[in-house]
C-alpha positions as CSV (number, residue, x, y, z in Angstrom):
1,X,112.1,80.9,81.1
2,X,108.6,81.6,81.9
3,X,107.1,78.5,81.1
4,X,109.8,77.0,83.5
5,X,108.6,78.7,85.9
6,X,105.1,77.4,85.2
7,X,106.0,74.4,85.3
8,X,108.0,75.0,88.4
9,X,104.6,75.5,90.1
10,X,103.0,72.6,88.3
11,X,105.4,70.4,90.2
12,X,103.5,71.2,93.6
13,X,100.5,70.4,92.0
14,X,97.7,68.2,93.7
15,X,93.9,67.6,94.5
16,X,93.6,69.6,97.8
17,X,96.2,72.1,96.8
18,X,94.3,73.2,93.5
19,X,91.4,73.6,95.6
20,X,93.1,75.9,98.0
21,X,94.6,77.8,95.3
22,X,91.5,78.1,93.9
23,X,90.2,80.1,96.7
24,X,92.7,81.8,97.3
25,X,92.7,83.4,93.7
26,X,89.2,84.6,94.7
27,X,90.5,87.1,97.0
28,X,91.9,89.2,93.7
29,X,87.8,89.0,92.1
30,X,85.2,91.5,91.3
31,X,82.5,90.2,94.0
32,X,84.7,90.4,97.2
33,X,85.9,93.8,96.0
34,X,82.2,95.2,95.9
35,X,81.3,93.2,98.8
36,X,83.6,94.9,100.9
37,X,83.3,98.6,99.3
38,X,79.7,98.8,99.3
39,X,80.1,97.7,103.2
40,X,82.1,101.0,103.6
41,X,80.3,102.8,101.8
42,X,76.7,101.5,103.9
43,X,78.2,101.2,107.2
44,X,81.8,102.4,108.1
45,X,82.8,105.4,106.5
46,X,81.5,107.3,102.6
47,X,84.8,108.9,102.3
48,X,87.0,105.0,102.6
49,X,84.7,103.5,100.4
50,X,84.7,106.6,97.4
51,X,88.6,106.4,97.9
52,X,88.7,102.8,97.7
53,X,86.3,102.1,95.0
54,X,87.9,105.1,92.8
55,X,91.6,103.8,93.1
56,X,90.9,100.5,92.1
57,X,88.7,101.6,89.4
58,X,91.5,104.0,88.1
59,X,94.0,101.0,88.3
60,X,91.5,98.2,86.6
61,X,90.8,100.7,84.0
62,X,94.6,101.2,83.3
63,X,94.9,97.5,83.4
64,X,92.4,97.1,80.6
65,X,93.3,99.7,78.4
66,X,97.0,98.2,78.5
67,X,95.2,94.4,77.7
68,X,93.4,96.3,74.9
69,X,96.7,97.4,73.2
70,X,98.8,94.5,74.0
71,X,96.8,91.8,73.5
72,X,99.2,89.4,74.4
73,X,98.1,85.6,74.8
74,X,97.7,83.5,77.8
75,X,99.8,80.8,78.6
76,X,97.4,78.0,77.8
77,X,96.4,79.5,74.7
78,X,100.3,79.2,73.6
79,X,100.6,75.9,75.1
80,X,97.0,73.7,75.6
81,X,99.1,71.3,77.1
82,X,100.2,72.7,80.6
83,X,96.4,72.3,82.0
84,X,95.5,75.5,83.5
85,X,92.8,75.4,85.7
86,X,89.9,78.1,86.6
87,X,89.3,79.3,83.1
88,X,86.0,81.0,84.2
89,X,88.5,83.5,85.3
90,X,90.8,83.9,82.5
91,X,88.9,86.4,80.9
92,X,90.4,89.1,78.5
93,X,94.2,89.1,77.1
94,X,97.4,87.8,79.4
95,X,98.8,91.2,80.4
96,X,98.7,92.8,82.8
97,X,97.1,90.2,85.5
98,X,93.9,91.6,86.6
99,X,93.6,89.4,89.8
100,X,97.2,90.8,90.5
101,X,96.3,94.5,89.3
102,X,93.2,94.3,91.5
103,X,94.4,92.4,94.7
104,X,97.5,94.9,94.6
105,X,95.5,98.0,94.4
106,X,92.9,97.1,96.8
107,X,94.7,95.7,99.2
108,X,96.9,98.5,98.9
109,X,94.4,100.7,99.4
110,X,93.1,99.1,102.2
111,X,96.3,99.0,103.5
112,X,96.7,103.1,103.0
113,X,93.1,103.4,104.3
114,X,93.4,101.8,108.3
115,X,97.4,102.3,108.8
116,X,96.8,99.2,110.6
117,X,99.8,96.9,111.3
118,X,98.2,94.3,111.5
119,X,96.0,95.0,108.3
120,X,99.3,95.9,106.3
121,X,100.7,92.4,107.2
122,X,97.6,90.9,105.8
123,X,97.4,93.1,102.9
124,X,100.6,92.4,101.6
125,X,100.3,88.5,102.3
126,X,97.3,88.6,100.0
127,X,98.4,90.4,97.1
128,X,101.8,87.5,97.4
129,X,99.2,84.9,97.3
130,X,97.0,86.3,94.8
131,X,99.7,86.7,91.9
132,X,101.0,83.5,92.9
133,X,97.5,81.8,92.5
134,X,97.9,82.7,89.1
135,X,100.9,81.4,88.1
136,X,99.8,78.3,89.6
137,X,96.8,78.0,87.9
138,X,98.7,78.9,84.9
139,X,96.6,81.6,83.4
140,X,99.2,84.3,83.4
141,X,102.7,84.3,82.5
142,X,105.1,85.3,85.0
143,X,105.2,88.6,83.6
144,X,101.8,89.1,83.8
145,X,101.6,88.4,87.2
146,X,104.8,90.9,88.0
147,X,103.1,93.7,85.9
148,X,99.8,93.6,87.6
149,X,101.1,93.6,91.1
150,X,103.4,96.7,89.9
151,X,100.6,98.8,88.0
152,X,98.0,98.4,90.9
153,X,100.7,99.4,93.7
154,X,101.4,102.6,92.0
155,X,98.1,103.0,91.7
156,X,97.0,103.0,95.1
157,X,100.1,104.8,96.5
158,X,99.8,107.6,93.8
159,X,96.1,108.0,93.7
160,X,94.9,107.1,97.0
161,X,95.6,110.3,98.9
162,X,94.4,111.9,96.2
163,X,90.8,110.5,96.1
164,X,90.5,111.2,99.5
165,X,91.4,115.2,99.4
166,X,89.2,114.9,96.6
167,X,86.3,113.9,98.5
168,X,87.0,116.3,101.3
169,X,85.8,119.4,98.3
170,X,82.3,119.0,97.7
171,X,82.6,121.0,94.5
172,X,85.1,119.0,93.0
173,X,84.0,115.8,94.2
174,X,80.4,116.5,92.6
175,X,81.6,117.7,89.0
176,X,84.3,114.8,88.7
177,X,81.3,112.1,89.8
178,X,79.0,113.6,87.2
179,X,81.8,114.1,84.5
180,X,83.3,110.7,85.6
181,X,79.5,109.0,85.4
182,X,78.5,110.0,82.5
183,X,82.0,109.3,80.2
184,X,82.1,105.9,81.8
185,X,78.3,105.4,81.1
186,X,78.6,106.5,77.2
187,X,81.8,104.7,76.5
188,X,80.3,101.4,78.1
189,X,77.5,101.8,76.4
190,X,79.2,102.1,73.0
191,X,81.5,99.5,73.9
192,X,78.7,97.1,74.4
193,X,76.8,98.0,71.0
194,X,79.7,97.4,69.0
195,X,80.3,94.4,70.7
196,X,77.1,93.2,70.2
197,X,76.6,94.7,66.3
198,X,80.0,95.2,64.7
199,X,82.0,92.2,66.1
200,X,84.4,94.2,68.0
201,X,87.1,92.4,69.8
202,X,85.4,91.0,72.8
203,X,88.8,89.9,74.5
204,X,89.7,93.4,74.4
205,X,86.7,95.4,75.4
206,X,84.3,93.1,77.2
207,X,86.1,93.5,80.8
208,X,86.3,97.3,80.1
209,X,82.8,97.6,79.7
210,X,81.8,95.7,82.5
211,X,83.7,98.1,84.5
212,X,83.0,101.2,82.8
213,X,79.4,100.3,83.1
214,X,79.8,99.4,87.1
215,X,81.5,102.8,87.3
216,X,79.0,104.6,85.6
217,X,76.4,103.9,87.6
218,X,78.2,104.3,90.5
219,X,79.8,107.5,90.0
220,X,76.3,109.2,88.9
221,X,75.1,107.6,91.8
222,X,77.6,109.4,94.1
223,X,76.7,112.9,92.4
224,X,72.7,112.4,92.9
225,X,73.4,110.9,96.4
226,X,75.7,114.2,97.4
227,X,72.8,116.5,96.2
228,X,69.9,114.5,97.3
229,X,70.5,112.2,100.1
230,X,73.7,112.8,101.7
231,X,73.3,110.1,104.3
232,X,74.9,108.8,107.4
233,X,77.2,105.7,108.2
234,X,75.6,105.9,112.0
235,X,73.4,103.6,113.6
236,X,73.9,100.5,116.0
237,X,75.7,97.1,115.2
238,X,72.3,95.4,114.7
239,X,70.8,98.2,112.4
240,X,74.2,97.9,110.3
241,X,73.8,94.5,109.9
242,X,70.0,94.7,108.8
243,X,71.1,97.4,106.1
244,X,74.3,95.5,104.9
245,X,72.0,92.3,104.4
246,X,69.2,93.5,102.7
247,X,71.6,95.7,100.2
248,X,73.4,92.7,99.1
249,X,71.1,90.7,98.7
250,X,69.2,93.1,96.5
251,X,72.8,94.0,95.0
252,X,72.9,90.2,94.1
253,X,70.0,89.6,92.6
254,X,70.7,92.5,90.3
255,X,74.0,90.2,89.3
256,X,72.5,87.1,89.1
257,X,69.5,88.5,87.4
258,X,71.4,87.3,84.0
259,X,69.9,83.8,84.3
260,X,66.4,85.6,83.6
261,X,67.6,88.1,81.2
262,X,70.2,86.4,79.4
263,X,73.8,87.4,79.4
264,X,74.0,89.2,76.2
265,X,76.5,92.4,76.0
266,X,73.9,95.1,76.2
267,X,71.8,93.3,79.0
268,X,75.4,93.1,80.8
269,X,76.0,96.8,80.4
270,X,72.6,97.4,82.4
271,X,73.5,94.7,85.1
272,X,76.9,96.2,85.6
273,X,75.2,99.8,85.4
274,X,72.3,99.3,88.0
275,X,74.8,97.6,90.5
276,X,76.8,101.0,90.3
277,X,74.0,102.9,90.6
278,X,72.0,100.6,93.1
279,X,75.1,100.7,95.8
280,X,75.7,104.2,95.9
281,X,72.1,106.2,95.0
282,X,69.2,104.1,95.0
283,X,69.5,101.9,98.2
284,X,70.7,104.6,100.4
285,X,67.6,106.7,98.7
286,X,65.0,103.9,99.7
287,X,66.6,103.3,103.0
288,X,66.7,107.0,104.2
289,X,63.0,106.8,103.5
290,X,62.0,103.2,105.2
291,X,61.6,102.9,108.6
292,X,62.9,100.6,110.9
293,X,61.7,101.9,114.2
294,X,60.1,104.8,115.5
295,X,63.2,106.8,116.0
296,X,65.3,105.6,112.7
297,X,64.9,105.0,109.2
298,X,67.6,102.7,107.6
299,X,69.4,105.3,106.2
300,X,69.8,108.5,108.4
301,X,70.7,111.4,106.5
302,X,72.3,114.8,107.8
303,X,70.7,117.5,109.4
């Protein structure tokens, strides 16, 4: 039944549509997620983009742990015939989906965050297209697809509300972001020795440590940045713009410094580390020190 349904999709199949599809499965993806948290957490609101990036980082991490234990095979590793397409993507074991897990609990999330008609219309039309990009593409089974969407709805409508009362109790907030950084830093860490010495599983644990490793830094990032900085959101439409563009580009050529350093597990761990760490400490560090004008520095902090 499920491969019928595959190849249900694979009747629709042509040139311009694979390309479409193709970017619309980008909308459930690891870079548009950070793109738009670490615009929160820069330039909108701290308290949206801690919720936002700790739900989806609670769901992901279910996701994995589940791919870990399952470890059940993707469709064209069953059947090399049915020609899926975007491989690059098709990391890690079949299920859950982790484009569906993701776009679901984001999107979710974003949809919990704004209460926004409009935004909830959108939200829910791109989760739809997401998991169907998937089956499409034929990288997940049916199943897959139906699992992720389910895991990273529950997610975000159990744990959103939650990270956000969580952020409103500075005490809390600053011992889970500590405990949290630190356990996500060590098991990463591990993860990515044993990877690298002991021929562990690399299906199962490579995604895991990449996310571990992102949330690592960024959760000790949020603890130092509560003690040390504790910066603003404020500043004009022009300034905002300024800040977001010289983060990300700083933010990308952390990512993309793996064509210099090599892509190897433990040299991943760092990357994936120092963008955590970079987003939510040591960019709004720098900018509450650098000055922009003679009234503001990039980052303004509270009095």
């Amino acid at each position: 039944m499920q491969l019928k349904i595959l190849n249900f999709f694979g009747n629709f199949s042509s040139p311009f549509l694979d390309r479409v599809v193709q970017f619309i499965t980008m909308f459930g993806e690891e870079s548009l997620f950070i793109v738009v948290i670490v615009f929160l957490l820069w330039c909108f609101s701290k308290r949206k983009g801690f919720t936002l990036f700790s739900t989806l980082f609670s769901a992901l991490l279910a996701m994995g742990i589940i791919k870990a234990v399952v470890r059940y095979p993707r469709p064209f590793q069953v059947h090399p015939e049915i020609g899926a397409q975007r491989l690059s993507t098709a990391t890690g074991y079949s299920f859950p989906s982790g484009h569906s897990t993701g776009a679901a609990s984001f999107y979710g999330s974003v949809a919990l965050a704004f209460k926004k008609q409009y935004l909830s219309i959108i939200s829910a039309l791109l989760i739809v297209l997401v998991a169907l990009s998937r089956l499409y593409l034929k990288v997940h089974w049916p199943l897959d697809v139906f699992g992720g969407v389910t895991l990273g709805l529950v997610a975000s409508f159990v744990l959103y509300n939650r990270f956000e009362t969580l952020y409103d109790d500075e005490k809390k907030l600053s011992t889970f972001s500590l405990g949290v950084g630190i356990g996500a830093t060590t098991i990463s860490l591990l993860l990515a020795i044993l990877m690298a010495f002991a021929n562990a599983d690399t299906l199962a644990f490579s995604d895991p440590m990449k996310l571990l490793a992102l949330a690592g830094g960024g959760y000790l990032g949020f603890f130092l940045e509560f003690k040390k900085v504790k910066y603003t959101t404020d500043g004009s439409v022009g300034l905002k713009v300024v800040r977001f563009l010289i983060g990300l580009i700083i933010l990308l050529a952390i990512q993309f410094s793996k064509a210099v350093v090599g892509d190897h597990f433990v040299t991943t761990f760092v990357r994936y580390w120092l963008v955590g760490f970079w987003a939510t400490f040591i960019y709004p560090f720098l900018g509450s020190k650098i000055r922009v004008s003679k009234e503001s520095t990039l980052f303004s902090c509270q009095k």
